[in-house]
Structures are given as structure tokens and as C-alpha cells.
C-alpha positions, 0 to 999 in steps of 0.5 A: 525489518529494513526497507529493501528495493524491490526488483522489478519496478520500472514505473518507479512506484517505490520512489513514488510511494516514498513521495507520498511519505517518505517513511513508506516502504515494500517488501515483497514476501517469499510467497509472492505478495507484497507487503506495505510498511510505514515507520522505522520502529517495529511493528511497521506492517500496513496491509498487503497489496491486492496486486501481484505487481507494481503498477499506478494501482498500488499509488492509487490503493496507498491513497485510498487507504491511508489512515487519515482517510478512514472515514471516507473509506469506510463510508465508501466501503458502506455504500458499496456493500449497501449497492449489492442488496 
């Protein structure tokens, strides 16, 4: 798999993204979702975006859920679950 620009981003999240990490890149399945990818060498796969469009909330959830953090975002996942009952 090849990075691939995806049309339709007016907000430059690609370009953003590739900032944050510059191995970083999306694709954008048949089906409509889009697809996180990190790395040159296969498999690159990271998660599958939870919107249908590029917008700051894809920055925002690549940040929150980078690898480094998982910590945090299992705790902060704990404590939400924790709030519901």
C-alpha cells in the first residue's frame, strides 16, 4: 500500500497530519470510510477514522490516539465507562 492524496480535503488535514508525522498517511476505502496508515512497510494499517469527512476532529483523534498515549487514553476510556453506571 502507497500513500494516496485524497480528494476532497480543503482543511489541508493530509498535509496536517504528515506534520505530526510525516510517515502518516490516509486512504479512503471504496465503501466510504477512511483509513489511518503509519509506515512504509506493510502492514501499516492504524485504525479507521469515526468520521466521514476530514475535518480538525481527525487531527484531534490521531492525537488522542497515538501509541504513546495509550495510557492515558485507556484511562480516560475507564473513566468514562465508570460515569455511565
Amino acid at each position: 500500500m502507497c500513500a494516496q492524496d485524497i480528494s476532497g480535503d480543503p482543511y489541508y488535514i493530509q498535509e496536517r497530519l504528515r506534520a505530526i508525522d510525516p510517515e502518516y498517511f490516509l486512504v479512503r476505502k471504496p465503501n466510504g470510510t477512511i483509513e489511518l496508515h503509519h509506515g512504509k512497510c506493510l502492514p501499516t494499517y492504524q485504525s479507521t477514522l469515526p468520521y466521514d469527512r476530514l475535518d480538525a476532529r481527525t487531527l484531534v483523534w490521531v492525537r488522542r490516539t497515538q501509541s504513546h498515549r495509550a495510557d492515558a487514553l485507556l484511562a480516560d476510556m475507564q473513566k468514562a465507562e465508570a460515569a455511565r453506571g
